[in-house]
Structures are given as C-alpha cells and as structure tokens.
N, C-alpha and C positions, 0 to 999 in steps of 0.2 A: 476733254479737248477744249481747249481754250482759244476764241476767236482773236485776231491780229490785224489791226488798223495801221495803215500809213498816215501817220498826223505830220510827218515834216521830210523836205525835201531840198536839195542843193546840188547845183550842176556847175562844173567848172566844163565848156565846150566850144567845139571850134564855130558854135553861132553862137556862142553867148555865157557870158559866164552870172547868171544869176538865173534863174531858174522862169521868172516872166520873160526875160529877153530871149533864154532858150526856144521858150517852147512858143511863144509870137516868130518864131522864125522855121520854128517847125511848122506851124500850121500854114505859113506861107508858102512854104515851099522852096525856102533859101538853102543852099549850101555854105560851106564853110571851107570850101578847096580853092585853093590855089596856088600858084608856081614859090615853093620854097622859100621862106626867108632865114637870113641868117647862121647858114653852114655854106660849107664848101662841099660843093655836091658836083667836085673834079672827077671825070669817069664815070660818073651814075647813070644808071640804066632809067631811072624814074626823073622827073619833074616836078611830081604833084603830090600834095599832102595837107590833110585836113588840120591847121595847127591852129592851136590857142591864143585867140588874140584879145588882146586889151587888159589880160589879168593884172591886176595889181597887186599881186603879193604883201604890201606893205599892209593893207586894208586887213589882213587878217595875222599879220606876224610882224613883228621886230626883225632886223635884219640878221642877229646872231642866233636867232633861232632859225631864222629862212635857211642859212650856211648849215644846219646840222640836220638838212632833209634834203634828201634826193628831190627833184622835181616833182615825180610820179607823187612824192606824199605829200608836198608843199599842195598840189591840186587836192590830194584826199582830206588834208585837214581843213581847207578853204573850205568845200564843200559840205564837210562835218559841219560845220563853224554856220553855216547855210541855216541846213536842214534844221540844227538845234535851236538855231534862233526861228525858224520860221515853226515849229511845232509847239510852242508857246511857254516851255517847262524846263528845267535844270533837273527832273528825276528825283530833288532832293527827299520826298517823301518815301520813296524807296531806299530799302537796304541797297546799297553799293555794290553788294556781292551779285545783287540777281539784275544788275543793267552792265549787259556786253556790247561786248564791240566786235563785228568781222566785215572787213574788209580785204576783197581779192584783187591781185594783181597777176597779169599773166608772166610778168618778166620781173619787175622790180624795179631796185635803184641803176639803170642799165648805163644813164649817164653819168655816175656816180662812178661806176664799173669801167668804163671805158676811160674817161678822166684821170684814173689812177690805173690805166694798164700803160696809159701813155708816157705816166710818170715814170713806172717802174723800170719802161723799154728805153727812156732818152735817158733818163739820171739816177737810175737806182731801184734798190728794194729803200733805202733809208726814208726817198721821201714819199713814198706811197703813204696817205693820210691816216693814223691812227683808228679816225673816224668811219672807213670806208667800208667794213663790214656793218655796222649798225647803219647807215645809210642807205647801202646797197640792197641789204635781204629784202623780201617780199613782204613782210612780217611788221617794218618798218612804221608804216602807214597805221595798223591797227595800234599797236605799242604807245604810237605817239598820242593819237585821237585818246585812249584811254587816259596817260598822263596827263594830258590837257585838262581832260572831264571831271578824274575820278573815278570813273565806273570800273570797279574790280571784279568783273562777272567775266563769263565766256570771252576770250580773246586769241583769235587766231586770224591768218590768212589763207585765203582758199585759191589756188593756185593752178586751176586747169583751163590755162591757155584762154581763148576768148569765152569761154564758160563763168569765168571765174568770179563777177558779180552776181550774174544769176545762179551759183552753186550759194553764195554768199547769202544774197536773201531768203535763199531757201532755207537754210541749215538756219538761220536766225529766226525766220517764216517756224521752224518745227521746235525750235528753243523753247519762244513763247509756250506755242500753242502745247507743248505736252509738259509743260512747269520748268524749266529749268531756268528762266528769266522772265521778267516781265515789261521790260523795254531792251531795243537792240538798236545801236547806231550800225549798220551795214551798206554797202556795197562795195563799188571797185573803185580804180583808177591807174593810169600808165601813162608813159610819158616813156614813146620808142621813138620819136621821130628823130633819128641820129643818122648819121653819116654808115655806121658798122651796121645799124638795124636795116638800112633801105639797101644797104648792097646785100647783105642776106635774105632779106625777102623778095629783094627782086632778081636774084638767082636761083631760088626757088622756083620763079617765075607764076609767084603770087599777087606782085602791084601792079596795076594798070601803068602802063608804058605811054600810055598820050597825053598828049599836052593841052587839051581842052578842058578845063576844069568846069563845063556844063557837060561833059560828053568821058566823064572821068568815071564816077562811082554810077553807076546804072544798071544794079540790081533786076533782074529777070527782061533785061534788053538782049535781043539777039546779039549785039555789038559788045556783048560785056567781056572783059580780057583781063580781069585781078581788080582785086579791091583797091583803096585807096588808104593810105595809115591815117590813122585821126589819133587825139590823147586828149585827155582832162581825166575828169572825175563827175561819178555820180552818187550820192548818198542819201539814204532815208532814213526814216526812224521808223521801225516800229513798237507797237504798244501794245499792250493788253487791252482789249477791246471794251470793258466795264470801269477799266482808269479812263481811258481817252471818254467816254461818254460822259462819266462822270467830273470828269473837268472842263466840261464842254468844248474839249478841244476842236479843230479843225480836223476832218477825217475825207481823206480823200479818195481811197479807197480800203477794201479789203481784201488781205490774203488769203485764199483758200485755199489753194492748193500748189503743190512741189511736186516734181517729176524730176530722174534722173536715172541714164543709162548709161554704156559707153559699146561703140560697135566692135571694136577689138577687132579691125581691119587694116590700116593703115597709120602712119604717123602724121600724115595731114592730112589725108583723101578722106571724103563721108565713104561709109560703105553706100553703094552705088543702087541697092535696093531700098535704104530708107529709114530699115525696119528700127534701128537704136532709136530714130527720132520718132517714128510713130509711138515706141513704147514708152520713151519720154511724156510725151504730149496725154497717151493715157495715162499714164503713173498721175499726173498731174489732176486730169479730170476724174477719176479712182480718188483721189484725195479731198478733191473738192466736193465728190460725191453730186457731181454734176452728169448729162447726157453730149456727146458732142455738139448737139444740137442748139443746146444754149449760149454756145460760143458766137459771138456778131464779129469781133476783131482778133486777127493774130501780128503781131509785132513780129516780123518773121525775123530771123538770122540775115538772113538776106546781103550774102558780103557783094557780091557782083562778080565773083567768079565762075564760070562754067560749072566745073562741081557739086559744088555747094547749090548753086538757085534752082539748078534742077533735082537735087536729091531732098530739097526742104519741099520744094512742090511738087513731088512725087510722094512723101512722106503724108502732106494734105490731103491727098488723094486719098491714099491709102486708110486714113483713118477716119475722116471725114463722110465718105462714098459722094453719093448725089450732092449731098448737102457742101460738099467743097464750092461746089458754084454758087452755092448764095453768102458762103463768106468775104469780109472784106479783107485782104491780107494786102500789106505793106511793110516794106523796107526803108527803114531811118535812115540806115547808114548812106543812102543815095544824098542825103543832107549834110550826116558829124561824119564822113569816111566811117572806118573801120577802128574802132576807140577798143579794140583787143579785149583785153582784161576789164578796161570797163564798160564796153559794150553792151552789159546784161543791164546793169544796173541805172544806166540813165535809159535802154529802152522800156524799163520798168517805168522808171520815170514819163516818160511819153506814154505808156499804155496807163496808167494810174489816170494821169491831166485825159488823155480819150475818153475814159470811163465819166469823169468825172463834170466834164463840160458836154459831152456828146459830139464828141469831133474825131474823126478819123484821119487821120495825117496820111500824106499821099508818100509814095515812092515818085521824089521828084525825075527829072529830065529823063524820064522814059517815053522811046520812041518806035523800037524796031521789035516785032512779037517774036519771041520762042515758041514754035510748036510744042515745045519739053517744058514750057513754064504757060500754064493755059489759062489760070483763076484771076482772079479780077483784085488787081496789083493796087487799084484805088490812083491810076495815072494821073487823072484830068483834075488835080485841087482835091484841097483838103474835103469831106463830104460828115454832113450830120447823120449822125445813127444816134438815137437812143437808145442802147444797149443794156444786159447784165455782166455778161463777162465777157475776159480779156485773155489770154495765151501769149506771152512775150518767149520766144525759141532762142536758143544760144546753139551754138555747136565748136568747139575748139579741137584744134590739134592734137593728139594722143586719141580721138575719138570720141571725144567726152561730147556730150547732149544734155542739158538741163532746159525746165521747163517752169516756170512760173504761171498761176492761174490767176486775175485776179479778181473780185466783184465791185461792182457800183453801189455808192453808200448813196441809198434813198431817205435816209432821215429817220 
C-alpha cells in the first residue's frame, strides 16, 4: 500500500476563483449567493443562487476551444490548469500510461443540452450542433484535461449525483495507493445554474424559496428550507507519497482513507436512520486504520435541507458516541451554495487548507438551533484547532454516501 499526497489544488467558486481568494473567503465567512444574474427567471419559484463570478475563461483557453466545451468543463479545465501549475511538475518523469485523470460530474454538459433541445424544438433536427454530444456527456471534462496533458492512464467520470467528486478522489485516492498509477489529476465540477435546472429542483422542492441571501443556505438552522445551487470546479493532484517528497514538493495534506456505501432507500431522501453514512464514514476510518477518536474536523454534506442536516447529524451521533460532542463539524455550502457534483471535491479542498493551516471554517449565517441538529456547527467564526485528521461527507441522490479521510502533513 502506497501512501498519497495532495501536492496541487485549483478552485473555479462562487467566492473566488483561484484557490487563495477561495479559501480567504472561506475563512471569513463570506458567501457567494445572490439574486440571479443573467437568465430569465420568468415563473420561478427560486431567486437565489450561488454563481461564478469574475471567471475569465480567456486566462485559461483561446476562444475556439472555449466553444467546444460545455461550461461545466470550461470550469474543470481552468481548475486542472490550477492545480497543475500550483503542484510544481508536468509528471514528465513518469510513464504516461500510469498518470490519470477522473473527474466527476453529477449532471454534465446540461447547458449544452438544453441549448440544442431549444434548437431542435424552434428550427429543427438539422441544426442541433454536430458537437453536442461530445459536449454534453459527463465524461467531457476528464477526456479533455487528459488531451490537454497527455496523461494516458485511468480516465473516467464518476457520476453519482453530489457524491461524485468525492467518489472521484476516492477511486483516484485507491489508484495510487494499490499501484495502478502514480499521479491523478481528480475531482469535480457542474455548471446547472439554468433556467430548466431551477424549475426542477425547485419542484422537487429542494431550493430554498427566499429571498435573503444571508438567510439562504443555512445548514443545521432551525429556519433551513432547501439548499441553494452553486457551480464551479474543484481539482487536485494527487501523488505518490516518495515522488512528492523526493521532489520536495509542496504537500498539503494526505489521503488516507475512502469510504463508500449507498442506502438503497429512496431517490433523493437519506434513509432517515443514517445508517449508509455512518458506514461510509467507518469504511473510511477502517481504511485509514484510524479510531473515531482521532477525527478533530468533519466537512460535513451539510446541504440546508431538513432531511439531509438531520440524517448527517444523526449519522455523527451514531458513530461518533460521547465523542460526537467534542468534534468540530461544519457546512461549506452555507458559503459556495450547493456545487452538486462538485461539492466533494472543493470541500476536500477546504478540509486539506483546515488540516494544513489549523483553521476550522465555520457554517456561516447560522442563527436558530435544531433540537435534531445538536453538535457544535463551529457558528461563531472561523476557530484554530491543531488537528490530525479530517472527514469531508458527501451524500447524493440515488443514495449514494462517500467518505474521504484526510491527514495533516507535519514534515
């Protein structure tokens, strides 16, 4: 078994799109929500939505390569493009075959998709885009990061609803570490913020319906009423834990351990006892060959839905016991919304910079307590811990749960 280093990192988010602006806004306690820009949001049952601002596409592509990627990937390759600059190496020392790529998305090219349903409904099958299936699929994102690179090793997308970063690092996380590669560019990225996405999920009656964007995404508040949608991308490298050292590269954290179950309950609901994410969270510390105990932070799922904040803080309970009260547990998404598919992988991102600075980022604008949500949410500002390890939780639609573990590099 072979140990695996985060040496590079890149976040396309609705606080920031480079990865120090990100997470200077995470530890503040900023959000990234507010009243829509730039659709026609005639009829909509929502108002608010965590969306990406200030991206300059240009900074990373020519403009006829921007036109032959969906958004969703246009953020995953920026992000790539990040990560590989900031981890200090091109891989060229390695064979090609054994450096992959996986990146997950929970939906795809969906504006890409909707763009040519529109075509096809006003003027045609003729002018629906030749392009629009390589665009569209899910798959997109990873396909293109490799052509860019070169890296002809593992390459897929992992596709389980807001799971689907953290099933991504995982599976890249177990690559490494049992030989099948020895660097991976991984995680997510999506880009739903559309006019067809927010009337489906908020006929579901999954988005938060008000109009305060301090009082929008607030994760284990008595007041909470649906998530918020957020999009970008989050991506890291991992490495072989004796190349990164021996190149002295930057290491910011390490992976230890993967967890993943699914409740086989419902198509969006958690199962209402927990039990899929408590076995998650052990599958993960079973991996890292860790005791619950050593856990200081969990990055919880934390979408601000009634469902969801009580079955992830019932789940703590549950596996945690006593000790659930001396953890610090906090929800991101009260900051980037709900970033779906890439959810997992920029709160990887956030629980890695935790470990690695000693900072706990809070669940920002919470106010009103849940008897059903009791643990200590980290409300009042960001707080110093000097910790060992980290638990970042996912949960998506179909029931899927995955678990990422990770450690603090002491030198």
């Amino acid at each position: 078994m072979r140990r695996v280093a985060i040496t590079g990192m890149g976040a396309i988010t609705p606080v920031g799109c480079t990865v120090d602006t990100f997470w200077s806004n995470i530890k503040a306690g900023h959000h990234g929500i507010a009243k829509i820009e730039n659709l026609d949001m005639t009829g909509q049952k929502v108002s608010l939505a965590a969306q990406v601002k200030d991206f300059e596409v240009e900074k990373y592509m020519d403009k006829r390569e921007a036109r032959r990627l969906d958004p969703y990937a246009r953020f995953a390759t920026a992000a790539a493009e990040q990560a590989l600059k900031d981890c200090g190496t091109d891989f060229s020392d390695f064979d090609p075959y054994r450096v992959g790529v996986i990146i997950g998305s929970g939906i795809g090219g969906l504006q890409t998709l909707e763009a040519n349903h529109e075509k096809f409904v006003q003027k045609g099958p003729n002018r629906v885009s030749a392009l629009m299936v390589p665009l569209m699929i899910a798959n997109a994102a990873s396909g293109h990061i490799a052509m860019r690179t070169g890296f002809k090793g593992v390459n897929y997308a992992t596709v389980t609803a807001c799971s689907s970063s953290t099933h991504a690092i995982g599976e890249a996380f177990h690559a490494i570490q049992h030989g099948y590669a020895d660097a991976m560019v991984t995680g997510g990225a999506e880009a739903t913020i559309t006019p067809f996405a927010l009337g489906a999920f908020a006929n579901m009656t999954a988005l938060c319906t008000g109009e305060d964007p301090d009082r929008a995404s607030i994760p284990f508040d008595a007041e909470r009423n649906g998530f918020v949608m957020g999009e970008g991308a989050g991506i890291t490298i991992l490495e072989d834990w004796h190349h990164a050292v021996n190149r002295g590269a930057r290491i910011y954290a390490e992976v230890v351990g993967y967890g993943t179950t699914n409740d086989a309950y419902h198509i969006t609901s958690p199962d209402p006892d927990g039990m899929g994410l408590v076995k998650s969270m052990e599958f993960a510390l079973k991996d890292a060959n860790i005791a619950p105990s050593a856990i200081g932070y969990i990055n919880a799922h934390g979408t601000s839905t009634p469902p969801n904040d009580r079955t992830e803080s019932k789940a703590i309970h549950t596996l945690f016991g006593e000790y659930a009260k001396k953890l610090y547990v906090s929800s991101t998404k009260s900051m980037t919304g709900h970033m779906l598919g890439a959810a997992g992988a920029v709160e990887a991102i956030i629980s890695a910079l935790s470990l690695k600075e000693g900072i706990v980022p809070p669940t920002a604008n919470y106010k009103v307590k849940d008897p059903d949500c009791d643990l200590d949410y980290v409300t009042e500002g960001a707080r110093s811990l000097d910790y060992d390890y980290a638990l970042s939780n996912t949960m998506g639609f179909g029931g899927h749960n995955a678990t990422i573990c990770l450690k603090k590099y002491r030198g």
